[in-house]
C-alpha positions in Angstrom: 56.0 -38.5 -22.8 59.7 -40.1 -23.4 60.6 -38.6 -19.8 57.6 -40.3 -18.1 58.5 -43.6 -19.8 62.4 -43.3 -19.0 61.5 -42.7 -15.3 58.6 -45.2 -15.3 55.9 -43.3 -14.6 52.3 -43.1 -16.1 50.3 -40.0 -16.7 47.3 -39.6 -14.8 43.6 -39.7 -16.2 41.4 -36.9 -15.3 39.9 -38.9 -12.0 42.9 -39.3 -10.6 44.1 -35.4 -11.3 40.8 -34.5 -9.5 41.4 -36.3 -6.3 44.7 -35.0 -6.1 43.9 -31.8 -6.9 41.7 -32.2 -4.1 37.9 -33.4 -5.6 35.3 -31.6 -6.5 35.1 -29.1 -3.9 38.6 -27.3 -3.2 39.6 -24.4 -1.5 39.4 -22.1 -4.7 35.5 -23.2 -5.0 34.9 -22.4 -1.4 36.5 -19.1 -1.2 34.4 -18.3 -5.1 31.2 -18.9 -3.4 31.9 -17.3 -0.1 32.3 -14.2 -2.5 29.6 -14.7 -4.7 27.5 -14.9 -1.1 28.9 -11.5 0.3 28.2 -10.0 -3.3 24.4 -11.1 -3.4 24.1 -10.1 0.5 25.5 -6.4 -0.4 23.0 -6.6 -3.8 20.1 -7.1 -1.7 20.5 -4.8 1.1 22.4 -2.2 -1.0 20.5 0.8 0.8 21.8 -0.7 4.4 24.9 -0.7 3.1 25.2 2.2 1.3 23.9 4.2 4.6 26.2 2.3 7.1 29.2 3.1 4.8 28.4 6.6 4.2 28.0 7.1 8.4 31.3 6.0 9.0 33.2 8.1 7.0 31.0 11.3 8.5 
């Protein structure tokens, strides 16, 4: 905390963090659900899958 004061600075409150840790939506939460998507599409067709990975290593 002495450094901030000596260089006059000011910490920032968790608002401020989140904005310029860009918001509520950043590129770490996109990429997460664009995972969590392929995971539940592979989950639900799992027989597709399974078959069409099988055939290509026939």
């Amino acid at each position: 905390m002495k450094n901030l004061e000596s260089l006059q600075l000011t910490e920032l409150d968790a608002r401020e963090v989140r904005g310029v840790e860009g918001g509520l939506l950043g590129w770490d939460d996109i990429l997460i659900a664009a995972v969590g998507a392929i995971v539940v599409e592979v989950v639900n067709n799992w027989d597709d899958f399974k078959d069409g990975f099988a055939s290509a290593f026939k």
